[in-house]
N, C-alpha and C positions, 0 to 999 in steps of 0.2 A: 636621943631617940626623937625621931621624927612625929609632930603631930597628926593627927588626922585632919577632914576637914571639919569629916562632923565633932570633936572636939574644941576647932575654934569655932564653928558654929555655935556650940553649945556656952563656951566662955562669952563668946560675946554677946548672946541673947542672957546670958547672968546680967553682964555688967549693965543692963539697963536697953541697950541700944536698939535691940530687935525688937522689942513689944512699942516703943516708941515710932520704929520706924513703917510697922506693921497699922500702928495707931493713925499717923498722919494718913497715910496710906488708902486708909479705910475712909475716912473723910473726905477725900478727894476724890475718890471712886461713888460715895456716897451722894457727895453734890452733882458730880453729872451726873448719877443716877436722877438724881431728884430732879435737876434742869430738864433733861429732855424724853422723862416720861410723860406722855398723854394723860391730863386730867380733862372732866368735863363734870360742872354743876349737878347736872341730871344725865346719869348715864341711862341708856335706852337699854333697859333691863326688861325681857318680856316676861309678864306673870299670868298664866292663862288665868283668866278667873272671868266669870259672868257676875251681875247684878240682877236681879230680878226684885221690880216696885211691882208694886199691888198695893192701888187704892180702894178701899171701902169705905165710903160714907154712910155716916149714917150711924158706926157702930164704934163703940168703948175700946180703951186698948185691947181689956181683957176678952174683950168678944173677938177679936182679931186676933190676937193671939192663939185663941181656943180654935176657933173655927179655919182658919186662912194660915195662919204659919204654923203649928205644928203639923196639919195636913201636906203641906207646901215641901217640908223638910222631909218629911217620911218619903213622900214621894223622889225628893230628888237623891236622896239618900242610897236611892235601888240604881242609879245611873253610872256607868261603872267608871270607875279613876277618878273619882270627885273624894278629896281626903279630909276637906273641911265647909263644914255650912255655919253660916254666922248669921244671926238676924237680930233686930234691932228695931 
């Protein structure tokens, strides 16, 4: 009786040879992967985001914070698609 092929396919991926061969394989597809992909330090990723300083002199942090930044937050808080305020 006549083999198939996927039978000696399958004998031969037994005896070791195909996950090896499949192995090298991978590795050598893998380093030119890796050769001649573009990398860069700082990639030019845009993040919308604003800063807003506000100087008071004069006053304590807590009075800043009372009067100027939680005001400041509430306020931008109503501006629509803004999904984080951070202050500091």
């Amino acid at each position: 009786m006549k083999k198939h092929p996927i039978d000696k396919l399958v004998a031969y991926s037994l005896k070791g040879g195909f996950p090896q061969f499949v192995f090298i394989v991978d590795i050598f597809l893998g380093a030119i992967a890796l050769t001649y992909t573009p990398r860069e330090e700082g990639p030019q990723i845009v993040v919308p985001m604003i800063d807003v300083w506000v100087d008071v002199p004069n006053l304590s942090a807590r009075q800043v914070e009372r009067q100027v930044t939680v005001l400041l937050e509430k306020l931008l808080k109503q501006v629509p698609c803004i999904e984080h305020i951070y202050s500091a």
